[in-house]
GUVEXZA-784772 format. One record per atom (N, C-alpha, C): atom name; x, y, z. Coordinates in Angstrom, 2 decimals. Layout:
<pts>
atom;X;Y;Z
CA;X;Y;Z;
...
</pts>
This chain:
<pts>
atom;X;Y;Z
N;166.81;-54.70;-54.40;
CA;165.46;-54.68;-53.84;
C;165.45;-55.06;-52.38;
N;166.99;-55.93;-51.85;
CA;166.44;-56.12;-50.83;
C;166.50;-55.22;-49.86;
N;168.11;-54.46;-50.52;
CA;168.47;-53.48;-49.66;
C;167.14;-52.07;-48.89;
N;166.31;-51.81;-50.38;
CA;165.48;-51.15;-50.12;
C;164.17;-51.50;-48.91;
N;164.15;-52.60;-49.24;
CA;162.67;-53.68;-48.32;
C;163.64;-53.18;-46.80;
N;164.81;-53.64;-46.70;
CA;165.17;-53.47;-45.12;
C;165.49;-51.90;-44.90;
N;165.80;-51.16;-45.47;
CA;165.71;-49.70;-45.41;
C;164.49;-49.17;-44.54;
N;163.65;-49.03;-45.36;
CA;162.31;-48.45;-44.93;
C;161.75;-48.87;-43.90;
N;161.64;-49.95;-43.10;
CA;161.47;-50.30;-41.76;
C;162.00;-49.53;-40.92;
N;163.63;-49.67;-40.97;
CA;164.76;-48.56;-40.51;
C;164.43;-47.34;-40.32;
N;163.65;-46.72;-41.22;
CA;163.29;-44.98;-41.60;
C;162.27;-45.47;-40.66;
N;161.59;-45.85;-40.63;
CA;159.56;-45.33;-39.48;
C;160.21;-45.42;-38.36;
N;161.61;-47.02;-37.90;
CA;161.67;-47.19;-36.79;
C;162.28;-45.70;-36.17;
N;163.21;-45.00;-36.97;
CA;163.69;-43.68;-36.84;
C;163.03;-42.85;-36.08;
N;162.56;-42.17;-37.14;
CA;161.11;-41.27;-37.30;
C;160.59;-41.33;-35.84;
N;159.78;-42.94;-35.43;
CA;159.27;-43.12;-34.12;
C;160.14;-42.62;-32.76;
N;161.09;-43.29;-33.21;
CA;161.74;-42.90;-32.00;
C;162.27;-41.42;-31.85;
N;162.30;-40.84;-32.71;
CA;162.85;-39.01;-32.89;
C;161.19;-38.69;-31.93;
N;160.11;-38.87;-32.58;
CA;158.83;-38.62;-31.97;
C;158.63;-38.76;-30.45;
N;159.19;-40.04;-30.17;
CA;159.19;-40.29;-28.61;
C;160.32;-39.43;-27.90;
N;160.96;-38.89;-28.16;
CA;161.96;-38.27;-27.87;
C;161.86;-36.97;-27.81;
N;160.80;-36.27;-28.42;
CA;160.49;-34.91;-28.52;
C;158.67;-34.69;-27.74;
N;158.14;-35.65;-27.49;
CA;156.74;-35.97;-26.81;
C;157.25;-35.22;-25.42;
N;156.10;-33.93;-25.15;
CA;156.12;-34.21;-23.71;
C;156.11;-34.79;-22.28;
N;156.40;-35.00;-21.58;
CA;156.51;-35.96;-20.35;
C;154.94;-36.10;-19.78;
N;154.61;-37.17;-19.64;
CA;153.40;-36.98;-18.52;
C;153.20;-36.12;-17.66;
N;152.69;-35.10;-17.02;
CA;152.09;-34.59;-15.85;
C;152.17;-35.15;-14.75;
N;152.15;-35.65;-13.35;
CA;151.82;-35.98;-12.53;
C;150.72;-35.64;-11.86;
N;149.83;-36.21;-11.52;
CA;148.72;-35.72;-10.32;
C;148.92;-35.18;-9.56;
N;148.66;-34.21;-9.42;
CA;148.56;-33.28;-7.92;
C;147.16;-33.66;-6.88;
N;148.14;-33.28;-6.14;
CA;146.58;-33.21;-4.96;
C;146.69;-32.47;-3.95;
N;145.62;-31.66;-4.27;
CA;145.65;-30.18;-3.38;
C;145.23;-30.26;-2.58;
N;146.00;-29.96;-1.34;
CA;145.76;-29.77;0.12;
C;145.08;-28.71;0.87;
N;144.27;-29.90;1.63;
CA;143.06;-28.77;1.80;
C;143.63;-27.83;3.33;
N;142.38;-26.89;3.27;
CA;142.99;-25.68;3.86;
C;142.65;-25.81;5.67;
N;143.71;-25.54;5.99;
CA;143.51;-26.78;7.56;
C;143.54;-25.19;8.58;
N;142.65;-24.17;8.73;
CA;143.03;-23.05;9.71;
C;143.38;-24.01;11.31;
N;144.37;-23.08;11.57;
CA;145.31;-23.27;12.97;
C;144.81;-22.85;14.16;
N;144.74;-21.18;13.46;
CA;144.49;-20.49;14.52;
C;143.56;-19.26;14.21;
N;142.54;-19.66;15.20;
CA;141.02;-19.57;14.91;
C;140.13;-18.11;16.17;
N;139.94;-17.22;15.97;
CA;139.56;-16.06;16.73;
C;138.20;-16.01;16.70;
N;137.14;-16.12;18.06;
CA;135.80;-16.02;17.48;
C;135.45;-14.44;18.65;
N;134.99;-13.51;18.21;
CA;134.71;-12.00;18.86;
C;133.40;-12.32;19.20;
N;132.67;-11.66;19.80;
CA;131.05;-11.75;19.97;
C;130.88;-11.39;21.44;
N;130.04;-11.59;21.88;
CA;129.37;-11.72;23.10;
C;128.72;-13.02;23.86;
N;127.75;-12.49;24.99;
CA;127.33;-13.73;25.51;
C;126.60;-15.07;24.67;
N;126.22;-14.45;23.15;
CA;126.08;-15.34;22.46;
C;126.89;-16.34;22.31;
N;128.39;-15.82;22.14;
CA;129.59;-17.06;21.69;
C;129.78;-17.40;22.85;
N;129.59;-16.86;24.49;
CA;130.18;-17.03;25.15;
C;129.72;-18.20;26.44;
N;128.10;-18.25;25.94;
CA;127.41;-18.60;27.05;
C;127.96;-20.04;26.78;
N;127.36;-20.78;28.17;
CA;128.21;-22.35;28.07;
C;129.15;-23.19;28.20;
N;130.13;-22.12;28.45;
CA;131.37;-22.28;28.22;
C;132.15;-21.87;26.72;
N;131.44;-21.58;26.01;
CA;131.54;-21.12;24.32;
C;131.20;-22.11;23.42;
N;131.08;-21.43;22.23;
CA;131.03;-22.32;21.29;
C;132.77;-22.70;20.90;
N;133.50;-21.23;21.04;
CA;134.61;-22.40;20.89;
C;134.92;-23.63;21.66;
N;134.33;-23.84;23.00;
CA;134.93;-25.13;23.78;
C;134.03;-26.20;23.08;
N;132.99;-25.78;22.15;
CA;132.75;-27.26;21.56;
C;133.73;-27.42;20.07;
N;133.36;-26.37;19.48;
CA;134.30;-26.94;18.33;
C;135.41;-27.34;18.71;
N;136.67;-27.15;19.95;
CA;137.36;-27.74;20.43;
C;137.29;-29.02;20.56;
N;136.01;-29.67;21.55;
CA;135.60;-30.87;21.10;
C;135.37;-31.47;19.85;
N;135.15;-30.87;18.83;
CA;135.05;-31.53;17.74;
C;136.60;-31.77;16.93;
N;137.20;-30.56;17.11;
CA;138.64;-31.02;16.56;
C;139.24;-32.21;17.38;
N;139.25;-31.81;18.99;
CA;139.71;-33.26;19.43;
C;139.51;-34.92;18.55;
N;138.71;-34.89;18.27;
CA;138.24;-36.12;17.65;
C;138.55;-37.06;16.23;
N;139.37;-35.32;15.49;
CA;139.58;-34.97;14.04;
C;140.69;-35.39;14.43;
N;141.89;-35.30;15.25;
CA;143.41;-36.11;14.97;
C;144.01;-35.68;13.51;
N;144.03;-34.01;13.81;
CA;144.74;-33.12;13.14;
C;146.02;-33.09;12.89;
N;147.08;-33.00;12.18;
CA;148.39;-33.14;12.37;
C;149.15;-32.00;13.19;
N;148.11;-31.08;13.72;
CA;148.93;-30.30;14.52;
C;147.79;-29.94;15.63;
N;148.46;-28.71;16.48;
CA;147.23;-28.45;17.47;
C;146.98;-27.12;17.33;
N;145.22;-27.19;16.94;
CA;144.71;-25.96;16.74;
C;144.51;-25.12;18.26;
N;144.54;-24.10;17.47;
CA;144.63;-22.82;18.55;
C;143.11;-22.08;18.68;
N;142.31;-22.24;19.29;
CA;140.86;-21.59;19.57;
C;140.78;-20.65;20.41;
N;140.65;-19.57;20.01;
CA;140.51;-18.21;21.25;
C;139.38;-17.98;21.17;
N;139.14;-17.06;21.58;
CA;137.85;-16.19;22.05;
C;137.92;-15.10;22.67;
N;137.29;-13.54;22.17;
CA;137.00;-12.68;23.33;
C;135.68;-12.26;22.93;
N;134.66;-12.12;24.32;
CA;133.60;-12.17;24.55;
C;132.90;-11.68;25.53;
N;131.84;-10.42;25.44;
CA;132.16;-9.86;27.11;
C;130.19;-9.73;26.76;
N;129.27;-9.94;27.87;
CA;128.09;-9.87;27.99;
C;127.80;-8.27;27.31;
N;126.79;-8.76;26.50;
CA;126.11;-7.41;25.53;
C;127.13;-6.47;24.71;
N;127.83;-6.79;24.56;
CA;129.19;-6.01;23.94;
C;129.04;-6.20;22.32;
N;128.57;-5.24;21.68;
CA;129.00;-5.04;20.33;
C;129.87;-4.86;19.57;
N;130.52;-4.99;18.58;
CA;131.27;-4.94;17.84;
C;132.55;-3.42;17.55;
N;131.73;-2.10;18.11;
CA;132.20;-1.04;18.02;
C;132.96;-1.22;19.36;
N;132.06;-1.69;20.01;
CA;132.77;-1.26;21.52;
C;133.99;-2.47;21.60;
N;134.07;-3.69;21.43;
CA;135.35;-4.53;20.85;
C;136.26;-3.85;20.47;
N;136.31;-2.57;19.04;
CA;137.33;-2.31;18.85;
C;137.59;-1.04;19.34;
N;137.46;-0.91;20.70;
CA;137.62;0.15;21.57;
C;138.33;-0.39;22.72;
N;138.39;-1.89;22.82;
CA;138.71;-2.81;23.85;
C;140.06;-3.42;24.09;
N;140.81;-2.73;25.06;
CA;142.50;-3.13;24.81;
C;142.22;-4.80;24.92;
N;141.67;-5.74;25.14;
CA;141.42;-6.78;25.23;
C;141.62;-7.51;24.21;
N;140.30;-7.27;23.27;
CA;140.41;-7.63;21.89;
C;141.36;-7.20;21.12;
N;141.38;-5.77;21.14;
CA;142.93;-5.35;20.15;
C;144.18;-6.54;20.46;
N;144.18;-6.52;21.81;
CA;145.56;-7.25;22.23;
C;145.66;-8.46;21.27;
N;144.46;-9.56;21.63;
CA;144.51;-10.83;21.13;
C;144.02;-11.10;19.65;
N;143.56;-10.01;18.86;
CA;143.52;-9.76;17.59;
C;144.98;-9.49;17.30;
N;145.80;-8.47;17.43;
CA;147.45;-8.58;16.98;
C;148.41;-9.42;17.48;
N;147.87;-10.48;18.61;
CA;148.72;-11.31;18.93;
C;149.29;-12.09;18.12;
N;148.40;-12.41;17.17;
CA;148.78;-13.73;16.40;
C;148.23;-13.76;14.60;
N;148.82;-14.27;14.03;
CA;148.40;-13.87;12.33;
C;147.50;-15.58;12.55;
N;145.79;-15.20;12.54;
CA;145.13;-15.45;12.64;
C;144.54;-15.91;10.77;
N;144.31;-17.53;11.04;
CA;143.49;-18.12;10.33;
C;141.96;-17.60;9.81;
N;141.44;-17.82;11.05;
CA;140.14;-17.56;11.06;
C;139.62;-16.01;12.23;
N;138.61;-15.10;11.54;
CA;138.20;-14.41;12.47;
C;136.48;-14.31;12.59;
N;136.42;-14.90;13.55;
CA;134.87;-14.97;13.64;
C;134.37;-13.80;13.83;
N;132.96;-12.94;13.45;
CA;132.54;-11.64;14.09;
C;131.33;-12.01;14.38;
N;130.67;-11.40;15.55;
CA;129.18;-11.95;16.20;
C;128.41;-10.43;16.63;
N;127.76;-9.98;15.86;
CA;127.33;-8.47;16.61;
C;126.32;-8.88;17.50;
N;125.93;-7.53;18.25;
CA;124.97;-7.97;19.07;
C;123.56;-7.85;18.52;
N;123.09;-9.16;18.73;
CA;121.41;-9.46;18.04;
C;120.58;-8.09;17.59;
N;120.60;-7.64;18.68;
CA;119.57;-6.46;18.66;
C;119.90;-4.93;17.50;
N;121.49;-4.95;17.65;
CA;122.01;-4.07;16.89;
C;122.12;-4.43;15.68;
N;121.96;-5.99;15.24;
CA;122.23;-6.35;14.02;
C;120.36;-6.33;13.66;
N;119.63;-6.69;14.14;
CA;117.83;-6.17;13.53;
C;117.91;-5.50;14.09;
N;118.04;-4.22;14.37;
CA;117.54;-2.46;14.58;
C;118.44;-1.75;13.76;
N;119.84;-2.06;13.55;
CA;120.81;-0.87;12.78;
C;121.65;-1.61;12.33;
N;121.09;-2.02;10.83;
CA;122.05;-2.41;9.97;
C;122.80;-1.94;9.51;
N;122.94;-0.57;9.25;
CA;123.88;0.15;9.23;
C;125.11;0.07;9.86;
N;124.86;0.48;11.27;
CA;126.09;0.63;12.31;
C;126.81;-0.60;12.43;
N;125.88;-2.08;12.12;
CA;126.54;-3.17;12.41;
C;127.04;-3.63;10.99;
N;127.03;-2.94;9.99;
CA;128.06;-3.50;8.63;
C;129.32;-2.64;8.70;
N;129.37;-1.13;9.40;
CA;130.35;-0.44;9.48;
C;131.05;-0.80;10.74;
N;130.68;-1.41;11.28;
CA;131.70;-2.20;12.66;
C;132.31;-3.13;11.99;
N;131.88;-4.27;11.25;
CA;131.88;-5.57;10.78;
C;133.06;-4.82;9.59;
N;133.37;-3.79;8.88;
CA;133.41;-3.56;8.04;
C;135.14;-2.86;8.68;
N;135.03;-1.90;9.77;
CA;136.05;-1.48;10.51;
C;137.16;-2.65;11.22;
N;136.68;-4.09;11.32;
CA;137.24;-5.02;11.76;
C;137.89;-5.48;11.05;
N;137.49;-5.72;9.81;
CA;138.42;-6.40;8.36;
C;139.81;-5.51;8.41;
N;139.62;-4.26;8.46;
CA;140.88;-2.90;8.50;
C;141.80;-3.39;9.64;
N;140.74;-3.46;10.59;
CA;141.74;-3.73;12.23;
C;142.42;-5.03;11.91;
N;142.39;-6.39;10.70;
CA;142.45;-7.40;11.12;
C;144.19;-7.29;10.53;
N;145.81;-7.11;10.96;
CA;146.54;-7.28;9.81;
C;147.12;-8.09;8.99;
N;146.71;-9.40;9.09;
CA;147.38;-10.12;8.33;
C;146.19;-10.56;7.53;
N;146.47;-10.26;5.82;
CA;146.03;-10.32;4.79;
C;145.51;-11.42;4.20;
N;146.44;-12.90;4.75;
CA;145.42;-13.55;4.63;
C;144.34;-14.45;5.64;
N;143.77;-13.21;6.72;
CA;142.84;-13.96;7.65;
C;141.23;-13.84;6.50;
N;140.85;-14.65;7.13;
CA;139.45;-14.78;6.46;
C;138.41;-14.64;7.17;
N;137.45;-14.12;7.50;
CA;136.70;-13.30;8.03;
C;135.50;-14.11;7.70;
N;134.78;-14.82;9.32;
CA;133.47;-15.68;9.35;
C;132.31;-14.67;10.00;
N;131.31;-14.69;9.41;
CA;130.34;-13.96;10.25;
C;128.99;-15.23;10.58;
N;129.15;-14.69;12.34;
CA;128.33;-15.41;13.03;
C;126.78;-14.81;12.84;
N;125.94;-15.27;12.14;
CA;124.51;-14.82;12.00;
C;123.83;-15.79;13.28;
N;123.58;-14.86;14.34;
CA;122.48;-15.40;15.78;
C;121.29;-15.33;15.31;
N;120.68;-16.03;16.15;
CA;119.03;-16.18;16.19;
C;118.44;-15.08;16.47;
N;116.93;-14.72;16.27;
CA;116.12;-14.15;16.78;
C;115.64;-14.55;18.03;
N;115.29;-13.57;19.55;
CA;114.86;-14.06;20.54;
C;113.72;-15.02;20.38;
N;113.52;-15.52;21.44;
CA;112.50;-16.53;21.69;
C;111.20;-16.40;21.01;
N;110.68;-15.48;21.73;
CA;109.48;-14.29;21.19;
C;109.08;-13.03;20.95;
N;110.45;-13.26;19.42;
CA;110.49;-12.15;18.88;
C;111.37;-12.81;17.57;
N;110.66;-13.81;17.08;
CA;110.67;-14.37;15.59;
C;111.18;-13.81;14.58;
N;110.05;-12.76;14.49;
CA;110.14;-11.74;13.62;
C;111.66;-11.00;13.06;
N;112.43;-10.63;14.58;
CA;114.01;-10.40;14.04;
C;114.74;-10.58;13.22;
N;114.01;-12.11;12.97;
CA;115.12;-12.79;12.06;
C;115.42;-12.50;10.71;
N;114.21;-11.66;10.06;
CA;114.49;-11.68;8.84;
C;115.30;-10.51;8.54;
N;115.39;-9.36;9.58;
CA;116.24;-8.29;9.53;
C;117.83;-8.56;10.18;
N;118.24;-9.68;10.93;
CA;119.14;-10.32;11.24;
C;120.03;-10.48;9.90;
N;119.19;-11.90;9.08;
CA;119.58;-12.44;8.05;
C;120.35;-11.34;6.93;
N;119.40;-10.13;6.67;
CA;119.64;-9.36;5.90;
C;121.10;-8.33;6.25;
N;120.94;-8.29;7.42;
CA;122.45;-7.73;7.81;
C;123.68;-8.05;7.85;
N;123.15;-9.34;7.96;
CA;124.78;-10.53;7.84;
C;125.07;-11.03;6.25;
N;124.06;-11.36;5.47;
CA;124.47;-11.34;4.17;
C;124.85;-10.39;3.34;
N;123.97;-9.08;3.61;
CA;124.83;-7.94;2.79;
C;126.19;-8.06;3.10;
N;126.50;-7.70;4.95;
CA;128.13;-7.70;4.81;
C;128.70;-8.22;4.84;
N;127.81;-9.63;4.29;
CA;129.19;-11.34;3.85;
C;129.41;-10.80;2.35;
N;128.71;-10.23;1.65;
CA;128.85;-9.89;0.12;
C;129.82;-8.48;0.11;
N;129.42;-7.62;1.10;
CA;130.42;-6.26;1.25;
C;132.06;-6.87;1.60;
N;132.18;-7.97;2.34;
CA;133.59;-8.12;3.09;
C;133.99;-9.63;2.35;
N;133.28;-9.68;1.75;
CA;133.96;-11.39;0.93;
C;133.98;-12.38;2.23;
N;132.83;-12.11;3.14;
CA;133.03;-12.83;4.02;
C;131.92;-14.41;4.22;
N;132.49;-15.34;5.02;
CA;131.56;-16.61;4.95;
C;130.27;-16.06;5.73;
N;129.17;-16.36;5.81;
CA;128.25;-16.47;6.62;
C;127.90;-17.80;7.16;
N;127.70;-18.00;8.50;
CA;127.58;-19.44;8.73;
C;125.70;-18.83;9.65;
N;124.84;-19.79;9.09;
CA;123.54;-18.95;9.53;
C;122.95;-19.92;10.96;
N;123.94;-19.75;11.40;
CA;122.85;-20.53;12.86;
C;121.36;-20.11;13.04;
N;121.15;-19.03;13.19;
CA;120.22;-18.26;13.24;
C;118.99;-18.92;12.42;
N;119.49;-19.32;11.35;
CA;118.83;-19.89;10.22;
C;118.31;-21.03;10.75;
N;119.26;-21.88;11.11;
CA;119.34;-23.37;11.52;
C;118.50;-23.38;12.79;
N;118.67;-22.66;13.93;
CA;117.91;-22.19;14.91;
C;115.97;-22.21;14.80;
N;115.92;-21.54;13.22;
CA;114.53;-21.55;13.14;
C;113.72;-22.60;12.49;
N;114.90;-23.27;11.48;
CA;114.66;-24.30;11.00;
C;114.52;-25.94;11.73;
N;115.30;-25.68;12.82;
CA;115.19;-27.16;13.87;
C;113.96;-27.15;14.47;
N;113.65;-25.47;14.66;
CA;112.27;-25.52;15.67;
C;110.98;-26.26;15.18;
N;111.03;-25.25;13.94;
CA;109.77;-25.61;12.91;
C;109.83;-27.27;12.56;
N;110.88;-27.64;12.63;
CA;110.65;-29.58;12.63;
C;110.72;-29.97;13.27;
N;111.23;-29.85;15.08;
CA;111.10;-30.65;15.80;
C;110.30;-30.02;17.11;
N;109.39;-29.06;17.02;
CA;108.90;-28.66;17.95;
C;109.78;-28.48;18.88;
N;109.26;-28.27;20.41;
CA;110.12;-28.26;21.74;
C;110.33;-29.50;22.20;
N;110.39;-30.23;21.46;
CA;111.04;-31.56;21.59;
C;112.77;-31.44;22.63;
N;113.34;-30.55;21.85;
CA;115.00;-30.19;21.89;
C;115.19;-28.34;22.14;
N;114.68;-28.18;22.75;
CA;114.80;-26.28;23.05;
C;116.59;-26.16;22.92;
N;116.55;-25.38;21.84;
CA;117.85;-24.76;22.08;
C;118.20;-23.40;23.05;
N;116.79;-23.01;23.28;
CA;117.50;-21.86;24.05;
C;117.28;-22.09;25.28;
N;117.82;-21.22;25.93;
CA;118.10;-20.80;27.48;
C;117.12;-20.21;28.11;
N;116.05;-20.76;29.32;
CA;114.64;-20.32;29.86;
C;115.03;-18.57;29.29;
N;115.86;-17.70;29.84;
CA;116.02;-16.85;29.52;
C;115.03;-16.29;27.94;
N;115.06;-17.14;27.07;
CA;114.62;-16.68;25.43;
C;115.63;-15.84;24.65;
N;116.63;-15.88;25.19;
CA;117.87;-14.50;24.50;
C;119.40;-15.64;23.50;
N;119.38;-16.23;25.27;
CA;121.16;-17.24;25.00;
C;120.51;-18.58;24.58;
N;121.40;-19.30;24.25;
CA;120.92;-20.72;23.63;
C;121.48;-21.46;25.01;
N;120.47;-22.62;25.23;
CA;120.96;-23.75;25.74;
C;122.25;-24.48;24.91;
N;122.75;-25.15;25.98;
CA;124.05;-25.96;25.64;
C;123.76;-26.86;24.22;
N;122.22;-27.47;23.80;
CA;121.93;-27.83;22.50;
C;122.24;-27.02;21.66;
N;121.74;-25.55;21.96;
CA;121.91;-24.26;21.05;
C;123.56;-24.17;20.84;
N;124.59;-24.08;21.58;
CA;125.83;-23.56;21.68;
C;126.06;-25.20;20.61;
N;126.19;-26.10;20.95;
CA;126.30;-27.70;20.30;
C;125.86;-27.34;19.24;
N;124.93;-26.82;18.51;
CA;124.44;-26.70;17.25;
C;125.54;-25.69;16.61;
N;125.57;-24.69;17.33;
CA;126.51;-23.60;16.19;
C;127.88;-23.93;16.32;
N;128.47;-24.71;17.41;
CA;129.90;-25.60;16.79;
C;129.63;-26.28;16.33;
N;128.85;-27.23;15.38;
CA;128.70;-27.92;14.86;
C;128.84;-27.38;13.47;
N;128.23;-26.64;13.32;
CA;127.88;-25.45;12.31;
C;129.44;-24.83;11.87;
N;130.14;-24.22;12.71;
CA;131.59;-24.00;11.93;
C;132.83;-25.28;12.24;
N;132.01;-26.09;12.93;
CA;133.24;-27.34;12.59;
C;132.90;-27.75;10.92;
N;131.91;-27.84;10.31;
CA;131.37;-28.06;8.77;
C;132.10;-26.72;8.50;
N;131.82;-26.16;8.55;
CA;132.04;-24.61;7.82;
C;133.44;-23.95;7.53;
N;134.16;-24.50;8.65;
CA;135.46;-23.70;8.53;
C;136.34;-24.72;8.24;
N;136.26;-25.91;8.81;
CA;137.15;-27.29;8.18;
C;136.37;-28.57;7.46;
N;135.04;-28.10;6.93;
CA;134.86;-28.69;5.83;
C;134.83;-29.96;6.53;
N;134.18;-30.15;7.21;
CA;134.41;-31.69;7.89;
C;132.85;-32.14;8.15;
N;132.37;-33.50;8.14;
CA;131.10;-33.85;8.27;
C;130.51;-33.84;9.66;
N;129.79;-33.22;10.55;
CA;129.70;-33.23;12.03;
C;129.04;-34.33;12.37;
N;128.20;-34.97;11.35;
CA;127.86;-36.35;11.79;
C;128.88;-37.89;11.55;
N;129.69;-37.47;11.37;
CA;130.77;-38.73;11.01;
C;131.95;-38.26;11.86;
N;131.53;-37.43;13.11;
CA;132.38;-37.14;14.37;
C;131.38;-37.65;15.61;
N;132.24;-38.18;16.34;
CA;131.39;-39.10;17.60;
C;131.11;-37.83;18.75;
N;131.43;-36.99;18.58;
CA;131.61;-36.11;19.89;
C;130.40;-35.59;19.67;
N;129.69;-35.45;21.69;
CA;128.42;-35.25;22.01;
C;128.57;-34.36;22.93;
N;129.42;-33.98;23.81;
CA;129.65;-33.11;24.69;
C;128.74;-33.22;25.67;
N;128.22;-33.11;26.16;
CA;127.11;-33.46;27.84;
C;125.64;-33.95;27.18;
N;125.45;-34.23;25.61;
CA;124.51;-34.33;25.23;
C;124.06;-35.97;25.44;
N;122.98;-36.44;25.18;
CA;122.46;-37.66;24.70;
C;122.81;-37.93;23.54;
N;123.33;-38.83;22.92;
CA;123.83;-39.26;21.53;
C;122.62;-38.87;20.63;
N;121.17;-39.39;20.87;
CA;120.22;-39.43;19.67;
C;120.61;-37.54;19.24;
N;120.35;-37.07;20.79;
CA;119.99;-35.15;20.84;
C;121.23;-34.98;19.83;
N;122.63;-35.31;20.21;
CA;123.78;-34.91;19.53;
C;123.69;-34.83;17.87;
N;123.44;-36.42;17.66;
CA;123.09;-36.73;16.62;
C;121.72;-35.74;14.95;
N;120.74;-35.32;16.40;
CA;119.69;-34.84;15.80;
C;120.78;-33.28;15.25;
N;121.52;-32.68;15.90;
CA;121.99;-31.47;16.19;
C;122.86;-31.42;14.56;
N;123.62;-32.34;14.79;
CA;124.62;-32.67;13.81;
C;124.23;-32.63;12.68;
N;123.35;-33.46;12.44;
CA;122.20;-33.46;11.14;
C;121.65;-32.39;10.72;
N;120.84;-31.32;11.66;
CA;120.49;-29.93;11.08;
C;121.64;-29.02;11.03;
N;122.91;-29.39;11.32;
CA;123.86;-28.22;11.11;
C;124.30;-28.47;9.68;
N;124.50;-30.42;9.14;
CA;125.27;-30.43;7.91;
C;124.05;-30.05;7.09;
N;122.86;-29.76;7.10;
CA;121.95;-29.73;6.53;
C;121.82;-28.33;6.22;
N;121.63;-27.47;7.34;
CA;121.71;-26.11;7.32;
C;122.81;-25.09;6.65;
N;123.87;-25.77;6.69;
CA;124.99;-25.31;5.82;
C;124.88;-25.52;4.61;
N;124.94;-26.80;4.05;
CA;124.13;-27.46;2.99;
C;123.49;-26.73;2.06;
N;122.32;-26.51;2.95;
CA;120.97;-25.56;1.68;
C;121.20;-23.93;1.85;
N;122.35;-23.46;2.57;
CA;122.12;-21.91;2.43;
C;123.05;-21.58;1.23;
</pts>
């Protein structure tokens, strides 16, 4: 009996350990690394261009970010220049195949994007073809409606979202944000330019703000950079861009 009593302990302790021995291994945690674009192309016109650009602010904003490497921000941008005529442009061709590009911004011109939605989804649409490396990702810049001429906007909007849904592309809606700052803060903060067409340097500050959130996912108000602004103005800017991204 006794032999048996100490047996059977023996057998489970077995058993257990055959079990632990055939158990899969834990998993480890992963943690997926987020997607850090390098090198960043924004096309457009005097929209992207006025100011010095919007890329020289999002520049400022990466400065601040202490990236592990150094991003690359281009730009080509020529006054009233649409999108067809870009890819007619040894300019742009050049610095579009220069480099296997992260990001490609597209900016049509205002007027062509509310009058001919058409022509400006088949430009927008001819650029994805022109772009060759497969995995660039394709941002479309949605501009404002002129000063006084409001109304644009809703045929704007509609042109840039169809061909964010035609091209799998982001839409980042300044344009949006543009009408939305007004309507809450009056002319408190004019983003545009006496002109009524180009944005003031608030205006250009708002839409880098807008793809510093957008393209690196980063909070524009938990970045100190103001660029020639007043901190509160900066601040106010920052707030309707994470906001504006936010609710679209």
């Amino acid at each position: 009996m006794k032999e048996i009593s100490v047996l059977i302990p023996l057998l489970f302790l077995m058993i257990s350990c055959s079990e632990d021995r055939t158990a899969e291994p834990e998993k480890e945690d992963t943690v997926e690394t987020p997607f850090r674009p390098q090198n960043v192309l924004f096309i457009g016109n005097s929209h992207t261009r006025f100011n010095q650009g919007v890329d020289f602010y999002l520049k400022g904003f990466l400065d601040n970010l202490n990236l592990p490497y150094e991003p690359f921000i281009e730009r080509s941008a020529f006054d009233g220049y649409t999108l067809d005529e870009h890819l007619e442009n040894n300019s742009t061709t050049s610095i579009l195949e220069s480099k296997k590009w992260d990001i490609v911004v597209l900016q049509e011109n205002t007027f062509k994007a509310a009058n001919d939605k058409l022509g400006a989804k088949v430009a927008m649409e001819n650029f994805k073809f022109a772009v060759t490396n497969n995995d660039t990702q394709l941002y479309l810049f949605l501009t404002w409606a002129y000063e006084d001429e409001p109304e644009m906007l809703s045929k704007i909007i509609e042109t840039y979202e169809e061909t964010g849904v035609l091209l799998k592309a982001k839409v980042v809606p300044v344009g949006v944000a543009f009408r939305d700052f007004k309507n809450a803060n009056g002319e408190t903060i004019n983003l545009y330019n006496p002109d009524g067409v180009h944005p003031s340097i608030a205006g250009s500050f708002l839409a880098a703000s807008m793809f510093y959130y957008a393209i690196y996912d980063e909070d524009p108000t938990k970045n100190d950079y103001t660029a020639s602004l007043e901190e509160a103005t900066a601040d106010l800017l920052k707030q309707m861009a994470k906001e504006a991204i936010d609710a679209y």
